[in-house]
N, C-alpha and C positions, 0 to 999 in steps of 0.2 A: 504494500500500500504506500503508496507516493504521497506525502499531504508538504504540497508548494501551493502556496496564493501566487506568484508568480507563475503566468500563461506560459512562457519561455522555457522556465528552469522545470516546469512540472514536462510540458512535451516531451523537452530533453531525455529528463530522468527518467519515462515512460520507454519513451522512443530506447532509451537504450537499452534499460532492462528484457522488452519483447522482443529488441534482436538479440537478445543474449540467453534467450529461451525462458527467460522468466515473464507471469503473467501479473500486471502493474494495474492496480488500480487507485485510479486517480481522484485526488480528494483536494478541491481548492479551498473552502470553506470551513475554518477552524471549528466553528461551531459542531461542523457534522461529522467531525472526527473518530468519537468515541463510536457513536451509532454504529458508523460504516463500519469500524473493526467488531464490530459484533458481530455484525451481520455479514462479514465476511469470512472473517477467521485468520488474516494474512499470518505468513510465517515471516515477517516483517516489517516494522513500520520505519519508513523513511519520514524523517519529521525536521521541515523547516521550523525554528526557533522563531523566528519574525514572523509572525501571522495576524492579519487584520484583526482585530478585536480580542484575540485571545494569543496568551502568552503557549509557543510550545514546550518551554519548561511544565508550564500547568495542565496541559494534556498529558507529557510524559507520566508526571505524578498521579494522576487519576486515573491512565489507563495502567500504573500499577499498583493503583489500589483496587482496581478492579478484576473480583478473582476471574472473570473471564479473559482478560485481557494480560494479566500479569506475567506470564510466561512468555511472550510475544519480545521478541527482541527488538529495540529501539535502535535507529542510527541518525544521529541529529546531522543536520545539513545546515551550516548557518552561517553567517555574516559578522557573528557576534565571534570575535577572534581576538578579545582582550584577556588583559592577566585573571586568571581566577575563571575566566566564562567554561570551559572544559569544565575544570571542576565540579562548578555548580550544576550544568546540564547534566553529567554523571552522577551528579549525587541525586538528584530525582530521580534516577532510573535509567539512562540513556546507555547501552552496550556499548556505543561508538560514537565515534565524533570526527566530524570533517568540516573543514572552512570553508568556505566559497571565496573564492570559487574554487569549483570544484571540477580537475580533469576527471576524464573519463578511467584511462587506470585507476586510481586509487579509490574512483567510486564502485568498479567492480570487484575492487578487491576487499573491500571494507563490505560492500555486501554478501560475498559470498561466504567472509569469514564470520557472519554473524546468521547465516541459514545452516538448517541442522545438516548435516554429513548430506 
């Protein structure tokens, strides 16, 4: 599951994961975040940090208090690349972490290493 409010960076990250044989579902609106991983079940959430209206720090934190959701491996994709910002997105729950921008290597490498075997 892709969640970028950005039109660009979400095609991107979609467009690359479906030629990379993964199936990407795309979530622009922070609000519908949690829903969509319910109802979907992904075996990962790619989570922009900078999202309209909702911080993805505090989605990360709720989808792992949520015992549905909690097992579901996070990899935060963000902007926010100051002292401490790592930290904090991991310490809510985020598996992994990547700046933006973000090449295409180390985005398939940081997601393969966080899908199970």
């Amino acid at each position: 599951m892709v969640v970028e409010d950005n039109d660009l960076n979400r095609k991107l990250f979609c467009d690359v994961l479906n030629a990379n044989g993964f199936e990407a579902v795309p979530v622009a609106d922070g609000e519908l975040v949690l829903e969509t991983a319910r109802r979907h079940t992904p075996d990962l959430i790619i989570m922009d940090i900078q999202l309209q209206g909702v911080s993805g720090v505090d989605l990360i934190e709720a989808a792992k208090g949520d015992a549905r959701l909690e097992a579901i491996p996070v990899l935060a994709v963000t902007a926010f690349a100051a002292k401490g910002d790592e930290e904090r997105i991991r310490a809510a729950g985020a598996s992994g972490y990547l700046a933006k921008p973000v090449s295409i290597t180390p985005f398939l490498s940081a997601v393969k290493g966080l899908l199970p075997g």
